[in-house]
C-alpha positions as CSV (number, residue, x, y, z in Angstrom):
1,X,0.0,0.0,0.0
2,X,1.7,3.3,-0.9
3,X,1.7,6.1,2.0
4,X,-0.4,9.0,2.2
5,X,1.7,12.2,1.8
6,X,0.1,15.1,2.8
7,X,-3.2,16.8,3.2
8,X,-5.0,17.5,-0.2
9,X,-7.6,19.6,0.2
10,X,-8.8,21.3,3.7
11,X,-12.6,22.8,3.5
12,X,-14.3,25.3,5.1
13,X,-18.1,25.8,5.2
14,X,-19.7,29.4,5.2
15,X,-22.7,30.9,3.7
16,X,-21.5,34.4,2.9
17,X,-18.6,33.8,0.6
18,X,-17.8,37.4,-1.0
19,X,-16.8,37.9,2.5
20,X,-14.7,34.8,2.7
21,X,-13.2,35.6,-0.4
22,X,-12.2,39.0,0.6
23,X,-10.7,37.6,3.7
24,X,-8.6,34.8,2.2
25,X,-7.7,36.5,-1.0
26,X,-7.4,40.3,0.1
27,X,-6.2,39.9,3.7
28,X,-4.7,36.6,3.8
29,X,-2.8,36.5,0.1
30,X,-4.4,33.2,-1.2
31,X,-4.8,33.3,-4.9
32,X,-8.5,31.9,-5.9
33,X,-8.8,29.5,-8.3
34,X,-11.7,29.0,-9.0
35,X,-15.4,30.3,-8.0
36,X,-19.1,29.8,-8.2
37,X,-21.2,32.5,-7.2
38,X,-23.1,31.2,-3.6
39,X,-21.6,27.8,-4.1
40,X,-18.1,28.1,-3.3
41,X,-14.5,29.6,-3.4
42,X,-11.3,27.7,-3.4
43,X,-8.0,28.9,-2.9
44,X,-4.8,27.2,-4.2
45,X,-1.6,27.2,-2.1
46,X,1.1,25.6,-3.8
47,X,0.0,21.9,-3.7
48,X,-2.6,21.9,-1.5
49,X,-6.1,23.2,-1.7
50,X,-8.4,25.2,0.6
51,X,-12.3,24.6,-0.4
52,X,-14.7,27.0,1.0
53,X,-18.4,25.8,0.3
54,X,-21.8,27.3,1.2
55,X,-23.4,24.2,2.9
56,X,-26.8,25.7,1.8
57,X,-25.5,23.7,-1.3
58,X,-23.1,21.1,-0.5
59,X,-25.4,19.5,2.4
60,X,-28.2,18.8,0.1
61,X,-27.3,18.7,-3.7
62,X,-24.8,16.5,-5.7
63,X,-22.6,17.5,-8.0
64,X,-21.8,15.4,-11.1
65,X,-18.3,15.2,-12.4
66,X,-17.8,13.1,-15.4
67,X,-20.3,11.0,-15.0
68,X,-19.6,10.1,-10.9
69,X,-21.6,12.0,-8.7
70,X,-19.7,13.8,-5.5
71,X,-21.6,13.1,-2.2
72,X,-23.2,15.8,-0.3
73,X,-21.4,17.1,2.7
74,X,-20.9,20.3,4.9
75,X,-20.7,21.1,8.5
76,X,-22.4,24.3,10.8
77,X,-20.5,26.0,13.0
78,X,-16.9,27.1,13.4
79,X,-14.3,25.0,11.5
80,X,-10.1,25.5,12.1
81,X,-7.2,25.6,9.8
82,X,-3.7,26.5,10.2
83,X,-1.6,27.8,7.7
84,X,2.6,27.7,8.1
85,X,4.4,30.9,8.1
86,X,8.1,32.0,8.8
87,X,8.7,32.7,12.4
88,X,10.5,35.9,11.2
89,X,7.2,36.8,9.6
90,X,5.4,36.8,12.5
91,X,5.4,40.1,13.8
92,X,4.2,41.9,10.1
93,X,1.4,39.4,10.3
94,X,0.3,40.8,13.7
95,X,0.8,44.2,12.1
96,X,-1.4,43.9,9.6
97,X,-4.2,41.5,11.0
98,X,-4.2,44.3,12.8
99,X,-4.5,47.6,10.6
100,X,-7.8,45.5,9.0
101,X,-9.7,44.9,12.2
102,X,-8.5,41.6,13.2
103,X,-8.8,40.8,16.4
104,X,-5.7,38.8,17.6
105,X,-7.7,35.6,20.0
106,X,-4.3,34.1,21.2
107,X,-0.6,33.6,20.7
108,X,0.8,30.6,21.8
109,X,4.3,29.7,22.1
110,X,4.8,26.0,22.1
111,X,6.7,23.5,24.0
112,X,8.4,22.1,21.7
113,X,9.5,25.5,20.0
114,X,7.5,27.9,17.4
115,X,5.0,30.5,17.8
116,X,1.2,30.7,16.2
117,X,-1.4,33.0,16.1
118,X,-5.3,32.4,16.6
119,X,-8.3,34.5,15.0
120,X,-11.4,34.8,12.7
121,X,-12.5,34.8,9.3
122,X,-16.0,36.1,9.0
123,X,-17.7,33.0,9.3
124,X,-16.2,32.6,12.5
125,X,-13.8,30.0,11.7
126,X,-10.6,29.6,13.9
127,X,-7.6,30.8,11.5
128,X,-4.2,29.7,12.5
129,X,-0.8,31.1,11.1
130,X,1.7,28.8,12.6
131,X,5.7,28.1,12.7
132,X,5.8,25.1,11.3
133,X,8.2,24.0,14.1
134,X,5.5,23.9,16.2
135,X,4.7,20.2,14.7
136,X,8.8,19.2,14.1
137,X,8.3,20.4,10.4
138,X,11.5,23.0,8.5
139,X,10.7,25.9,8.7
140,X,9.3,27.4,5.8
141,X,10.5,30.3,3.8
């Protein structure tokens, strides 16, 4: 059996997705890759994927790719995800979560070494800009 290798695709549920979309693409940086008006919004990064759906949508209706039909899912309520950063970067991020209104929830410095930062995207998910060092990973540049 050949390993898994990393995390694919991470998804995030919300129903207002212009403001999603102006979070993680004007604030945050992530270039969108593709969109469907109140559907969804995904944002590449590199090679992973992060897949923000309305669940208005997703929980009830199946979409049909080629011929194969993609389940319904979603989920209500406030999701997480945690996206690595440079520990030297740290300090603009603070800056400029900051100069758009972000409030700053927590910053943890880990046992093991690293730093991250906890706070919200409109839908009241839990955003996480992390050292990767926090999980034994390089640090990234």
């Amino acid at each position: 059996m050949q390993t898994i290798t990393h995390v694919l695709e991470t998804c995030l549920y919300a129903t207002d997705l212009q403001a999603m979309e102006t979070f993680y693409h004007e604030l945050l940086g992530l270039s969108v890759h593709r969109k469907v008006k109140d559907r969804f919004v995904f944002f590449r990064l590199k090679n992973q994927m992060l897949l923000i759906f309305n669940p208005d949508y997703t929980e009830h209706q199946t979409e049909c790719v080629n011929g194969a039909l993609v389940p319904p899912h979603g989920a209500r309520g406030a999701g997480h995800v945690a996206f690595a950063m440079p520990d030297a970067s740290l300090e603009a991020w603070k800056r400029r979560l900051a100069t758009h209104g972000v409030v700053i929830e927590s910053e943890v410095h880990w046992p093991g070494g690293g730093r991250s930062i906890y706070f919200r995207d409109p839908a009241g998910n839990c955003v996480e800009l992390a050292v990767p060092r926090i999980w034994g990973f390089p640090e990234v540049e």
